[in-house]
ZABA-454614 format. One record per residue (C-alpha): residue in three letters; x, y, z. Coordinates in steps of 0.05 Angstrom, whole numbers, padded with zeros to 5 digits, always signed. Each point is the difference from the previous one (the first is absolute). Layout:
% ZABA-454614
ALAXYZ
...
//
This chain:
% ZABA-454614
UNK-00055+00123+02824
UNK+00001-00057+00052
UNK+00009-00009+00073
UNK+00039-00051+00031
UNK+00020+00024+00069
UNK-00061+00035+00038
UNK+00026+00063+00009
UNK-00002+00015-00069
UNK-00076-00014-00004
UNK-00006+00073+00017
UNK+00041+00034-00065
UNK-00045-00062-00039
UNK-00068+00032+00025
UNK+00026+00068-00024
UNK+00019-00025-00069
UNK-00058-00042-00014
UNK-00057+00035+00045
UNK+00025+00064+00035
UNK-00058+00023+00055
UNK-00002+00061+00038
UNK-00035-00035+00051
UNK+00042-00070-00002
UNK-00008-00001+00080
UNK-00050+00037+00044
UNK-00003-00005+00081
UNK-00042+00043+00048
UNK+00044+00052+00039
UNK-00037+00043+00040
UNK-00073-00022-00024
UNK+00018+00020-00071
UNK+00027-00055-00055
UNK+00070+00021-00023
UNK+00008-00032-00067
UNK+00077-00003-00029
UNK+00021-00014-00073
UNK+00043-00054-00026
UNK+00047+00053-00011
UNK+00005+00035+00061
UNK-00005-00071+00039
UNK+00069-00012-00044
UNK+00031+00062+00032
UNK-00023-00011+00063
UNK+00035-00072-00008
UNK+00063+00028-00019
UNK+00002+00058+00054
UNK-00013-00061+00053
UNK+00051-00042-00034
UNK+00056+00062+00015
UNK-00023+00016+00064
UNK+00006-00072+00024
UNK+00071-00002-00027
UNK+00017+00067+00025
UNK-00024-00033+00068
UNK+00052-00051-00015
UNK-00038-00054-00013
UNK+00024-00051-00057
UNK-00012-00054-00039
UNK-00012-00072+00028
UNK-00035+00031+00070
UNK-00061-00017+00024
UNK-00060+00059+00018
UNK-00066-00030+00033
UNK-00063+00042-00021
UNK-00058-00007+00058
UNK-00055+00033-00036
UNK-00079+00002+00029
UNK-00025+00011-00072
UNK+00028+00008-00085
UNK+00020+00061-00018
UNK+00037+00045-00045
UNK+00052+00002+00036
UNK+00012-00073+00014
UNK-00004-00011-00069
UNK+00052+00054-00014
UNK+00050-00019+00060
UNK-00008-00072-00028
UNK+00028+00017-00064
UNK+00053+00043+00025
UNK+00030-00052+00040
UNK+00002-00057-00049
UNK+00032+00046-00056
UNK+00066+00012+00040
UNK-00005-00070+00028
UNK-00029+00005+00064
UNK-00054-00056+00024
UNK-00062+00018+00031
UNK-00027-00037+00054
UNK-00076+00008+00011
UNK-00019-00014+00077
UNK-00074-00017+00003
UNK-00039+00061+00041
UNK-00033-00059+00037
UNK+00067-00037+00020
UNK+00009-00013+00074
UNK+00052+00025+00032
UNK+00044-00062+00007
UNK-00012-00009-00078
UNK+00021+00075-00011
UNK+00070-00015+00041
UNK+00008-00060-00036
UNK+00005+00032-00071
UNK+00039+00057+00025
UNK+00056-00051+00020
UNK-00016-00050-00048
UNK+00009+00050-00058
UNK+00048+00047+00026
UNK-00037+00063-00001
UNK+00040+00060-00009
UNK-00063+00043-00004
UNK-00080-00004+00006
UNK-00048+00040-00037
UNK-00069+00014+00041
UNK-00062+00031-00023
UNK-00015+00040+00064
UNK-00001+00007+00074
UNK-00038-00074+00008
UNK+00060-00035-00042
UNK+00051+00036+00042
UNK-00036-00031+00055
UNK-00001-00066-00021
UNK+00068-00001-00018
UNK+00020+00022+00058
UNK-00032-00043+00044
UNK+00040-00060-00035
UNK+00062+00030+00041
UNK+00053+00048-00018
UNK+00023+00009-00065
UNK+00064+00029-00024
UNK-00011+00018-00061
UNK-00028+00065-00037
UNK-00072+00004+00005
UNK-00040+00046-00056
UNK-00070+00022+00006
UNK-00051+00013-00071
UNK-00048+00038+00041
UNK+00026+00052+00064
UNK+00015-00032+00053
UNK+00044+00028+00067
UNK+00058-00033+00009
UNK+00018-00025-00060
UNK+00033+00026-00065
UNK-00062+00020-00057
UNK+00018-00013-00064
UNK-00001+00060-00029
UNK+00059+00017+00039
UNK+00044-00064-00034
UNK-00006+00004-00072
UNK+00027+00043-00041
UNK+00013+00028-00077
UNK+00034-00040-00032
UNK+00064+00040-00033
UNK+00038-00032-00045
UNK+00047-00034+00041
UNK-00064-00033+00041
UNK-00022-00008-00075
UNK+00056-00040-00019
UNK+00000-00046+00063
UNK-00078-00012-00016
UNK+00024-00031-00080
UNK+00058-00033+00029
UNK-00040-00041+00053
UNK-00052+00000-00048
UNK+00044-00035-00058
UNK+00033-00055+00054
UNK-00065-00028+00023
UNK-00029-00067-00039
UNK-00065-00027-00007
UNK+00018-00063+00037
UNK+00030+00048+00061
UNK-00040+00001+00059
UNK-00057+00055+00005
UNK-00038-00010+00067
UNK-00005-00052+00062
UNK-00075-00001+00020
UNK-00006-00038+00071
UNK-00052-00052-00012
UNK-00074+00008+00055
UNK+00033-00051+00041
UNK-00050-00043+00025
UNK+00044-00045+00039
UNK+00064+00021+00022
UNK+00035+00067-00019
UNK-00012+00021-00069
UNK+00053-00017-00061
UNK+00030+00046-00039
UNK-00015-00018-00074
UNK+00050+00033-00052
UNK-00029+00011-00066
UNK+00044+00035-00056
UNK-00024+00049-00055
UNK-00006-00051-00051
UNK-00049-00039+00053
UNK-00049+00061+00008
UNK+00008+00021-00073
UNK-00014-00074-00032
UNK-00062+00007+00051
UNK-00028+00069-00024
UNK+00014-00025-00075
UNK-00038-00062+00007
UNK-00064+00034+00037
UNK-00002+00061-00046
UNK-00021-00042-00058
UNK-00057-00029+00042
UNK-00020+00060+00041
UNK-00044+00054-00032
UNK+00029+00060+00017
UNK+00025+00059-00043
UNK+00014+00077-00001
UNK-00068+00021-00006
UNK-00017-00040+00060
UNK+00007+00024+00083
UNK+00013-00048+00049
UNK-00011-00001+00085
UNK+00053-00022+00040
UNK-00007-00011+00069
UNK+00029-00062+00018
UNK+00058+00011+00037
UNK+00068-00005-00038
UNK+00046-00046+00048
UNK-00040-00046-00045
UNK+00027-00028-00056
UNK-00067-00012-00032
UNK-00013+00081+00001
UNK+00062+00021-00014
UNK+00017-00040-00062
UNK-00080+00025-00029
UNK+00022+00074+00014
UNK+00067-00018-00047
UNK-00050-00032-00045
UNK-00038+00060+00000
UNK+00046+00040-00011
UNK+00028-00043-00058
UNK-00076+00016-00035
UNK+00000+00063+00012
UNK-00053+00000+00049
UNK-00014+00059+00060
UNK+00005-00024+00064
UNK-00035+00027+00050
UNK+00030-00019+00072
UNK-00057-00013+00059
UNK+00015+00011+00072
UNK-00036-00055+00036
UNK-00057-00047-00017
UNK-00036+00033+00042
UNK-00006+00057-00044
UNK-00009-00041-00061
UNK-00080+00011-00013
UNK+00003+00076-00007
UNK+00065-00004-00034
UNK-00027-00056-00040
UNK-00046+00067-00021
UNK+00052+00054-00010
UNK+00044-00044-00041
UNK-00050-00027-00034
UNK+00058-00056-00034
UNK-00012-00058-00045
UNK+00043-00041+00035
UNK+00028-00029+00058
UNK+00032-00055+00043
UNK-00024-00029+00061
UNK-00010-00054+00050
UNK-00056-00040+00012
UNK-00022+00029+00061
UNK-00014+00066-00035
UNK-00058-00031-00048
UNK-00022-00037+00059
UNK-00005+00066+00032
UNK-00030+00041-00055
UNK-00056-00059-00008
UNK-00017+00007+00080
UNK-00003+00067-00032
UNK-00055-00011-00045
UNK-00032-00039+00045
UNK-00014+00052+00061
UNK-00035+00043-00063
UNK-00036-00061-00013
UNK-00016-00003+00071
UNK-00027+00076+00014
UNK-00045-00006-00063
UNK-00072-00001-00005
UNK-00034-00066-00012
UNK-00003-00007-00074
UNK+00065+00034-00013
UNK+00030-00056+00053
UNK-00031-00057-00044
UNK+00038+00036-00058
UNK+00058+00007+00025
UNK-00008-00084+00021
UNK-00015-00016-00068
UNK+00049+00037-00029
UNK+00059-00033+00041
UNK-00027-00066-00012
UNK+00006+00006-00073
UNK+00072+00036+00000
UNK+00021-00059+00051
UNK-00020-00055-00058
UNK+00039+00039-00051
UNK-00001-00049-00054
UNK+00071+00032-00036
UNK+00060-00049+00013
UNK+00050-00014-00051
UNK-00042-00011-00060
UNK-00070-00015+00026
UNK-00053+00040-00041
UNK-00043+00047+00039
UNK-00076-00022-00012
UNK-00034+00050-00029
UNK-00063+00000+00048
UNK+00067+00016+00060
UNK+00022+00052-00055
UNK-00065+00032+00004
UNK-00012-00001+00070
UNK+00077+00025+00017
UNK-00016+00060-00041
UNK-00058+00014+00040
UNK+00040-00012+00070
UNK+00061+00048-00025
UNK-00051+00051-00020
UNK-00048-00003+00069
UNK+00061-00011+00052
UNK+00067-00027-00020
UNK+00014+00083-00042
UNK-00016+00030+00073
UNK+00054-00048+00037
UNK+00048+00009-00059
UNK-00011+00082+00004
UNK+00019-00009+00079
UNK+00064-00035-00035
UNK+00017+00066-00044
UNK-00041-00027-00059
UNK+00062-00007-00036
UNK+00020-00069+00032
UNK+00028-00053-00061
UNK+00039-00049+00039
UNK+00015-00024+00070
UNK+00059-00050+00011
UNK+00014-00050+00061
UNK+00047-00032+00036
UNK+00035-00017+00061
UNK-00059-00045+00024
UNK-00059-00037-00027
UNK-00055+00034-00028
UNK-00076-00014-00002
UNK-00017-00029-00062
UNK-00071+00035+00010
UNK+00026+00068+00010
UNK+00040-00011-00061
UNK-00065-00017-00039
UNK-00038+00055+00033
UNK+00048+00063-00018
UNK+00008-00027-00069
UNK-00071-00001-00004
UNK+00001+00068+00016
UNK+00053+00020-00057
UNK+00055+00002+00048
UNK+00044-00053-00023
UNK+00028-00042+00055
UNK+00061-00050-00009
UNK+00036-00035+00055
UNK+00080-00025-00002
UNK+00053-00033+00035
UNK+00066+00013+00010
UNK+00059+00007+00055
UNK+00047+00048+00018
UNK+00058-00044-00019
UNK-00034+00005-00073
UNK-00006+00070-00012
UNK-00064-00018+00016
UNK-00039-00018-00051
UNK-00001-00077-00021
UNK-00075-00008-00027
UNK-00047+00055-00017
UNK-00079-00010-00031
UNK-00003+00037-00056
UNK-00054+00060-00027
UNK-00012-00035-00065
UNK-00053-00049-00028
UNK+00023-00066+00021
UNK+00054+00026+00055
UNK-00040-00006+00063
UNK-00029-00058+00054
UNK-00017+00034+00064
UNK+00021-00045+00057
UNK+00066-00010-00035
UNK+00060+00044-00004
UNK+00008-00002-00072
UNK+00048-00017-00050
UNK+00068+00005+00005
UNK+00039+00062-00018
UNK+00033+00004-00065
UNK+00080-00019+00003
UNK-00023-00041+00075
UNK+00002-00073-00002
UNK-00044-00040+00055
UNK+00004-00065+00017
UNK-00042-00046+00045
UNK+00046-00044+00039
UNK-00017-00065+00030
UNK-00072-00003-00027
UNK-00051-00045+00030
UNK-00051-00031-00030
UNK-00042+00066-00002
UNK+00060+00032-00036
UNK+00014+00036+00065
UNK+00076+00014+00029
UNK+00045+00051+00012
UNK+00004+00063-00053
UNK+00070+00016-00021
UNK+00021+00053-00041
UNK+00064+00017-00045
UNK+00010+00069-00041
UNK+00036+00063-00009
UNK-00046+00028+00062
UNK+00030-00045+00057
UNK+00042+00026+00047
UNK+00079-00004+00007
UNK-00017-00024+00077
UNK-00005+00014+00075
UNK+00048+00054+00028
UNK+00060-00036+00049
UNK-00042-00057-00007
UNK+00030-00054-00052
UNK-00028-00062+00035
UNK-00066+00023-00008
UNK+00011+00025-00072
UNK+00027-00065-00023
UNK-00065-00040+00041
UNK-00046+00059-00042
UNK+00029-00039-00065
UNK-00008-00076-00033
UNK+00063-00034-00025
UNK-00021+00021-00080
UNK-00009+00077+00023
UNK-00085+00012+00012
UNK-00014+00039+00065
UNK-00042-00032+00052
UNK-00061+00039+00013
UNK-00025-00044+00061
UNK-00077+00004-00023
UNK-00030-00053-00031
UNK-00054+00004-00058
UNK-00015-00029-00061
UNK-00024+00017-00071
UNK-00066+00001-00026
UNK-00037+00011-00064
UNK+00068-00017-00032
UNK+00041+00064+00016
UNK-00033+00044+00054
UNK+00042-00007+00067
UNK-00043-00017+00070
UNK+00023+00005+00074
UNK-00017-00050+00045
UNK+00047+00006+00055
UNK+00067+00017+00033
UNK+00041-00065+00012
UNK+00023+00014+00068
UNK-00068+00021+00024
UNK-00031-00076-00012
UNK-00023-00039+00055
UNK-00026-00069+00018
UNK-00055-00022+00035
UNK-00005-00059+00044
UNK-00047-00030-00053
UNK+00065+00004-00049
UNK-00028+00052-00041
UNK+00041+00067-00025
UNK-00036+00062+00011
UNK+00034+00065-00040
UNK-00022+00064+00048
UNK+00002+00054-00041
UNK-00049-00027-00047
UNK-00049-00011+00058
UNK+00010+00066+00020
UNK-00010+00024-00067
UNK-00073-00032+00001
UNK-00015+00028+00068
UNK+00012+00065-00017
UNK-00042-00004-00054
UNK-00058+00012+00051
UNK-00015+00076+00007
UNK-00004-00015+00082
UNK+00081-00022+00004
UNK+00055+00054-00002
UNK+00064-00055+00007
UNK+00002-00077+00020
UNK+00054-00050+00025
UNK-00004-00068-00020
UNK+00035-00056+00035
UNK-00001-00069+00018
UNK+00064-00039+00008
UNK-00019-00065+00032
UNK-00063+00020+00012
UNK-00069-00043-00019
UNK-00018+00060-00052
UNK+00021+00079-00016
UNK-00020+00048+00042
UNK+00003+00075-00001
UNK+00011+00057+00041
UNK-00050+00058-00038
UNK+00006+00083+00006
UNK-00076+00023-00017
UNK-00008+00058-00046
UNK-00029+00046+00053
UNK-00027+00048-00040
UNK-00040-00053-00035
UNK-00028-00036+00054
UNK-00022+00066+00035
UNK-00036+00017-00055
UNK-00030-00071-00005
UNK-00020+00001+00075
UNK-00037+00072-00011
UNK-00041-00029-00050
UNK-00012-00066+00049
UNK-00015+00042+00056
UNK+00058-00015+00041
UNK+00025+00048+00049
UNK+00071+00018-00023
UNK+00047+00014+00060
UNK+00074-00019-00011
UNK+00037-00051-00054
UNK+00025-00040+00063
UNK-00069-00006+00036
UNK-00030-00013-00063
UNK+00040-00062-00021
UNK-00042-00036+00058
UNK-00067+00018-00025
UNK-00030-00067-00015
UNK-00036+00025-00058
UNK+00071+00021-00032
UNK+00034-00064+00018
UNK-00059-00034-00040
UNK+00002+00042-00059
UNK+00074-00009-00009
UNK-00003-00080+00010
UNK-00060+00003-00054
UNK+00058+00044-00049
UNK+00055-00053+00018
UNK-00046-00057-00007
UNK-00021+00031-00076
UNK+00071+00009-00015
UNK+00014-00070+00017
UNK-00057-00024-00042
UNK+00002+00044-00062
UNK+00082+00017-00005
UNK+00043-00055+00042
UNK+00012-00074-00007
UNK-00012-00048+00054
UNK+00076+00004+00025
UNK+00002+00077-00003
UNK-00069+00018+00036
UNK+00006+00038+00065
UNK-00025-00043+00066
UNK+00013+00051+00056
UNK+00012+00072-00004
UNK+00020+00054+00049
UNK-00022+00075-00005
UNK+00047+00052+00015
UNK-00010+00077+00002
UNK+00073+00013-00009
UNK+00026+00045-00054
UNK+00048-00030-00046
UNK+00037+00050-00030
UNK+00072+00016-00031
UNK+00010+00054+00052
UNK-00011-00055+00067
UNK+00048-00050-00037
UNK-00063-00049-00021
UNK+00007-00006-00072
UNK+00055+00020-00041
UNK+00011+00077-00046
UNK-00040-00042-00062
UNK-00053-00017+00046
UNK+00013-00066+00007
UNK-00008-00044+00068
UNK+00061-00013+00028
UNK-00022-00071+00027
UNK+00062-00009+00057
UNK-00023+00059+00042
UNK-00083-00011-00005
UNK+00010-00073+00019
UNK+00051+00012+00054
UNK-00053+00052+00019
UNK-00064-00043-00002
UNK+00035-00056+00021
UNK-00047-00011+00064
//
């Protein structure tokens, strides 16, 4: 058996690799695991009720969701198999953003994962439509109360709509983060997703015998197309409920692997570092050593491990990495990455510690995934984002001399286009068909993709020098003392940057300096602070940055930038229009 639409992923899981505990989510404190082939019936009992409701093919339902779970998964499927399109809506949206997709994708209905949701949504204005709640919620119809069995009339409706729909029929619009303007609605059929999950299942190393974490959230098209991949293995997924959670989950779970962004390695390193920090003197000095050799891990691509490192890892994984790694559920395999730039240290360092770590690219126009390292010998080159995926063409258009320009991409996993928006859908595209991916990078050690840059994010400096941001910020944040960075410098002498401090850090480095803590805002005038950061800038300019790209001036902030306050977009990313109009004193 194959699948070629994603609803039938579900009846391919219970051919190939039925579980009894194919989904699990927390209700009440207790994990509530459900089959493949109860999640089937629960499909089909949604899929009646929703027609019952009268609800029919070719309408649009928006899902607002704080977290994955079963039921997400299950309401997903039951909407595309009679042909209706879900519409994730980011939990961090703002409100103008939520009232834009409800009008820009006609919304006859929302799904929301609990009273917070409902208030979100509602603070985007009124809304007409039906609004159904997964967990119980006043006000508001629970689900429980709008599916129902499936007799075999409903049963019949279910095949017919089932039989009509195509693999090149659209499945889902997912709003892109939106980091200037109002977010685009990108409409990607079943045969997009599916070519996706294909191409990544021969690369990923995943299986039935294997449980994975999910806690990303799934208005993501990243997440959601690894849970279908999952699913397509045969591997449990157990749903988180925040981050937040996520180290004593990380314990009950105990799963081998898991997605995530870079900010949650960055986070579990900080981690490691306040044990590091409360430990005795010569346990402190082990700890030291031991990062400093899992931070030169020698294994990239096909580079032989020395076998003096060989020895000495051994020793590290037995003395400290197999305590961190038990705080991980012990069982931890493999970690993937995208939606921004990771470390290549932290890659190096959880590998070290038998967690392997790869980093990607990809957009939500292409399903995501575009380039992917891989697990194998040979397959990996931290600080790149791999090679690309099988059945995905790249292309580096308009190369310099470095072999730098724009990455294009053509394949079965690129979208059919924006949503009302065919201007912008034909602008997406080159005359011979190869979607425009508006971030430039270049190839190195023959095949293994790097990003450099976002095209409309370049600036020049009065000296008549480009500077690419987000590879300055990238190198900025590589010190443990900054959180987030902006870079500009459009006809300005140099770049310059406004910098968040990682407060928890630096408190901790001014208790062990002596200096009296009293608030992040106070703090950022200490003159002792304002000299240690210019010492980490001016190291960073000297160590990781050209001439053209080092920072001259920089301003610190104690701002949070968050999704929530509008500051960086649902993937984390900066959205650059509203911090400079911000900073722009």
């Amino acid at each position: 058996m194959d699948f070629t639409r994603l609803f039938d992923i579900l009846e391919y899981q219970q051919k190939r690799y039925p579980r009894k505990d194919a989904f699990s989510t927390r209700v009440n404190g207790q994990w509530q695991p459900v089959g493949t082939e109860e999640a089937i019936d629960d499909r089909n009992w949604w899929s009646a009720g929703l027609l019952q409701a009268g609800f029919h093919k070719g309408q649009h339902i928006g899902v607002m969701a704080h977290c994955g779970s079963t039921q997400w998964i299950i309401a997903d499927a039951a909407m595309m198999q009679i042909g209706i399109v879900p519409v994730p809506i980011h939990a961090t949206a703002r409100p103008d953003e939520i009232a834009h997709i409800i009008q820009d994708a006609a919304l006859v209905a929302v799904l929301v994962s609990n009273a917070d949701m409902l208030a979100k949504l509602r603070s985007a204005g009124p809304f007409t439509g039906k609004i159904i709640a997964f967990e119980h919620t006043e006000g508001v119809m629970h689900w429980s109360k709008l599916v129902c069995e499936p007799d075999e009339h409903y049963l019949q409706k279910i095949t017919y709509f089932r039989d009509l729909i195509q693999p090149g029929d659209l499945a889902t619009i997912l709003y892109t983060s939106g980091s200037t303007g109002q977010p685009k609605g990108v409409m990607l059929s079943h045969h997009n997703i599916v070519s996706n999950i294909k191409s990544v299942l021969a690369i990923v190393p995943v299986n039935s015998a294997m449980t994975a974490l999910s806690f990303l959230p799934l208005s993501h098209i990243l997440e959601r197309t690894v849970c279908y991949l999952y699913q397509a293995s045969g591997t449990g997924i157990w749903f988180a409920e925040s981050v937040e959670t996520l180290p004593q989950i990380l314990r009950e779970v105990r799963p081998h692997f898991f997605t995530a962004v870079p900010r949650i390695l960055e986070r579990s390193y900080e981690r490691l570092k306040e044990i590091r920090d409360k430990s005795g003197f010569l346990q402190k000095k082990l700890i030291n050593w031991a990062l400093s050799l899992g931070e030169r891990y020698p294994f990239s691509g096909g580079e032989a491990m020395p076998i003096t490192y060989r020895l000495q890892l051994m020793a590290a994984r037995w003395l400290v990495f197999g305590k961190f790694k038990r705080l991980m559920g012990g069982r931890l395999q493999g970690i993937a990455v995208g939606a921004a730039a990771l470390q290549p240290k932290l890659g190096r360092l959880f590998s070290a510690m038998g967690v392997d770590v790869r980093e990607g690219y990809g957009l939500t126009e292409t399903s995501p995934v575009v380039a992917f390292n891989r697990f194998e010998p040979g397959g990996v080159h931290f600080g790149t984002v791999g090679i690309p995926a099988p059945g995905v063409e790249v292309r580096i258009a308009d190369a310099n001399e470095q072999g730098e320009g724009e990455i294009q991409v053509r394949g079965h996993n690129v979208m059919l286009g924006y949503l009302n928006l065919p201007n912008d859908t034909k602008e997406k595209f080159t005359d011979d068909g190869w979607l425009r991916t508006g971030d430039l990078g270049r190839f190195e050690y023959k095949r293994f993709l790097k990003i450099t840059g976002r095209i409309s994010e370049i600036f020049k400096t009065t000296s008549g020098k480009f500077v690419a941001p987000a590879f300055v910020e990238e190198q900025l944040r590589t010190s443990p003392f900054i959180e987030h960075a902006l870079v500009y410098g459009l006809n300005q002498p140099a770049a310059n940057a406004v910098i968040v401090p990682d407060f928890a850090y630096l408190e901790r480095w001014c208790k062990e300096h002596k200096i009296h803590w009293t608030s992040p805002e106070f703090m950022l005038h200490n003159p002792k602070i304002e000299k240690r950061f210019r010492e980490e800038v001016n190291t960073i300019n000297e160590t990781l940055l050209g001439q053209a790209d080092q920072i001259r001036h920089f301003k610190l902030v104690a701002d949070a930038w968050t999704a929530e306050n509008g500051l960086l977009t649902p993937s984390l990313k900066l959205r650059r229009n509203l911090l400079m109009e911000k900073y722009a004193n």
